[in-house]
C-alpha positions in Angstrom: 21.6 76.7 124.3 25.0 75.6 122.6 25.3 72.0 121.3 27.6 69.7 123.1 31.2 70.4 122.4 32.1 66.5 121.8 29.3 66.7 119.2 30.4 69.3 117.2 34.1 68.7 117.3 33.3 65.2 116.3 31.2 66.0 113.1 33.7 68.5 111.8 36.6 65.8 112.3 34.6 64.1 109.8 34.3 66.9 107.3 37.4 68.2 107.5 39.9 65.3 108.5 42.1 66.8 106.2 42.6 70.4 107.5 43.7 69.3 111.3 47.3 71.1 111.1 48.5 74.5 109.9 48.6 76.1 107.0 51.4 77.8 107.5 54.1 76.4 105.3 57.1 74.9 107.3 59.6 72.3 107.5 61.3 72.7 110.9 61.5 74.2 114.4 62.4 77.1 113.3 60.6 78.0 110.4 57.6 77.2 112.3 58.2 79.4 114.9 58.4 82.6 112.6 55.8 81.5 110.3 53.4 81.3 113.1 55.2 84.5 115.2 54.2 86.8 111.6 51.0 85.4 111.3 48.6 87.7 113.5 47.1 90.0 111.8 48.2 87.9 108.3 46.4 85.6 106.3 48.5 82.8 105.9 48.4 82.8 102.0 50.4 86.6 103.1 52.8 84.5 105.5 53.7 81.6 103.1 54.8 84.2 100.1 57.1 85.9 102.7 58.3 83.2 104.3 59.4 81.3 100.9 61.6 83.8 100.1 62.7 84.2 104.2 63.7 80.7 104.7 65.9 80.4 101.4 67.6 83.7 103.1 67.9 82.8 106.8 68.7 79.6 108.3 68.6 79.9 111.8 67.7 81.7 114.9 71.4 83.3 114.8 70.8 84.3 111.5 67.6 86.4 112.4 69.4 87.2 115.7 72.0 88.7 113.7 70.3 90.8 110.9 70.1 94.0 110.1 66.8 95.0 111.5 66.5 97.3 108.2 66.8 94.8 106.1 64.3 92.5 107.6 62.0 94.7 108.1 62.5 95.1 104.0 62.0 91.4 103.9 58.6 91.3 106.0 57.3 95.0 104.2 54.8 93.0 102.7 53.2 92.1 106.0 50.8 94.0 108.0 52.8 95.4 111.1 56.2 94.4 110.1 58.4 96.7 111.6 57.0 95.4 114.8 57.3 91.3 113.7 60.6 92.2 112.0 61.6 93.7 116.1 60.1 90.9 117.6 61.6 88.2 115.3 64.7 89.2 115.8 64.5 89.7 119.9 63.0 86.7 119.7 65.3 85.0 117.7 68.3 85.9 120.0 66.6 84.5 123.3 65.7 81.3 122.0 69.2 81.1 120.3 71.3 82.5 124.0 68.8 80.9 126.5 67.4 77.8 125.2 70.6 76.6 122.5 68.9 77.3 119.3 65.1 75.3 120.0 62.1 76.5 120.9 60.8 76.3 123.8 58.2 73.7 124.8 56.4 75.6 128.0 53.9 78.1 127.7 55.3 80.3 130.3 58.8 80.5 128.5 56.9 80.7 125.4 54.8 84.2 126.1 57.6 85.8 127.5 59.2 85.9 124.0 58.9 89.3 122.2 55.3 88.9 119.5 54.3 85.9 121.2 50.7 85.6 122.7 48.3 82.8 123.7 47.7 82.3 120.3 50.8 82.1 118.9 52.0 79.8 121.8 48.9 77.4 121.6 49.7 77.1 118.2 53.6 76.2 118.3 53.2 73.9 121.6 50.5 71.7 119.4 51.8 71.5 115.8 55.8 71.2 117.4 55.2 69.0 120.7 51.5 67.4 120.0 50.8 70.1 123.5 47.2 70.8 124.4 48.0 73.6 126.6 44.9 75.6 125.7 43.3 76.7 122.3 44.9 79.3 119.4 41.7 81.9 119.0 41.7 83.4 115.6 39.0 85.7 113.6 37.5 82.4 112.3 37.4 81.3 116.2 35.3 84.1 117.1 32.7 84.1 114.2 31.9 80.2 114.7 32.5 80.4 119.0 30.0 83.1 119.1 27.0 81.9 116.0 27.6 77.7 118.2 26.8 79.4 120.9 29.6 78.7 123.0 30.2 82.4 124.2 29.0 85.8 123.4 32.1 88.0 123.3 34.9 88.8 121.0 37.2 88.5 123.3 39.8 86.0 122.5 41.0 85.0 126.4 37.9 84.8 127.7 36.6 82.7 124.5 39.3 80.2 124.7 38.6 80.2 128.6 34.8 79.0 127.7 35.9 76.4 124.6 38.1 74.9 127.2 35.3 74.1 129.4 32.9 73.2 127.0 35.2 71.1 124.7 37.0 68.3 125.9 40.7 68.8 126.6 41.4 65.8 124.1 40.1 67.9 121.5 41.8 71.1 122.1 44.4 70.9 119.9 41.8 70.5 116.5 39.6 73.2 117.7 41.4 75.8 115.8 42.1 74.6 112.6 38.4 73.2 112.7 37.0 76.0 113.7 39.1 78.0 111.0 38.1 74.9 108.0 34.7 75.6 108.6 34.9 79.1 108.7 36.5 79.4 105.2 34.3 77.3 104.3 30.9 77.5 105.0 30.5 79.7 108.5 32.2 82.9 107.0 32.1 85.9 108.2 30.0 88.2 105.9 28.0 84.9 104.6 27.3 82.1 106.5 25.8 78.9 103.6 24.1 76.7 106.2 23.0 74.3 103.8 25.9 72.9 103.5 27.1 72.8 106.9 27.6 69.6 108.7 25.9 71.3 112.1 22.6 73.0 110.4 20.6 70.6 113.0 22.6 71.7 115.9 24.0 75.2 115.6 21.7 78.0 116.9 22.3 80.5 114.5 21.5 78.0 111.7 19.0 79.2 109.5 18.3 75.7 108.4 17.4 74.6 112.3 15.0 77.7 111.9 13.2 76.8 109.4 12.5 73.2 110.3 11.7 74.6 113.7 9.0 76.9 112.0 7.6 73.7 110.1 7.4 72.1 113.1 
């Protein structure tokens, strides 16, 4: 049995009231979308060192439109897969500057069909740029605590936002990610889970806290 959705969401609102957007370093449109469109596969500590020296270099979605794919794909080398983000980036760049006059679009259908970007990606752009709850970014974070709450049993990313979205009210959708990611850094990681000091050791079935007390019991 997995706890109830409004439950959990609710007590890790109250730990972690502070993590509730990206961290993904950005101060408009556009550096949003290409932080967010290099992140897969990144850690966003990764991102935000390539992206400091990016922004200072290109301004807008022309500029990447217009570069030298070489010589971005110098600037991203640092990145995991970045002869395929610098490609993407920049056939990205060009639609959104030709098609939608330089902004990005705010429609999850237009979104997707962009070169790079996914669900995730998407999910994570419509939230952080329009306040959209159009579904729920799943990361590597996602899928540790989805799977340990209960919530699903894959690894699949559609089919585990498919189940948060049922089992999480929609209000909620657009915190379940960074949440999900907060507590994941912090105490539900990967390799190590400290469930001692997690604020759902009396409700998550995989604590080994619950376990115990149920033993006492």
């Amino acid at each position: 049995m997995h706890p109830d959705g409004s439950l959990v969401i609710k007590r890790l609102l109250s730990k972690y009231s502070d993590k509730l957007h990206t961290m993904l370093e950005h101060k408009n449109e556009i550096e949003l979308f290409v932080a967010v469109l290099l992140s897969p596969q990144n850690s966003d500590e990764q991102v935000n060192k390539v992206t400091k020296r990016l922004f200072s270099k290109y301004k807008s979605f022309s500029d990447y439109a217009n570069a030298d794919i070489k010589e971005l794909e110098k600037d991203l080398s640092s990145l995991n897969f970045y002869r395929t983000k610098a490609k993407h980036l920049k056939e990205s760049a060009y639609i959104i500057y030709k098609k939608y006059n330089g902004h990005v679009p705010s429609k999850m259908n237009d979104l997707i069909e962009l070169p790079g970007v996914g669900r995730k990606v998407a999910n994570v752009i419509l939230n952080e740029l329009y306040g959209i709850n159009e579904g729920i970014a799943i990361d590597t974070h996602c899928i540790v605590v989805s799977n340990r709450l209960g919530f699903v049993r894959s690894k699949n990313p559609e089919k585990i936002e498919k189940e948060l979205m049922k089992k999480i009210p929609k209000k909620y959708w657009g915190y379940v990610s960074n949440l999900f990611i907060a507590l994941g850094r912090d105490t539900c990681r990967a390799k190590q889970k400290f469930c001692e000091k997690c604020v759902l050791n009396d409700i998550c079935p995989s604590s080994t806290i619950r376990k115990k007390r149920n033993k006492k019991g």
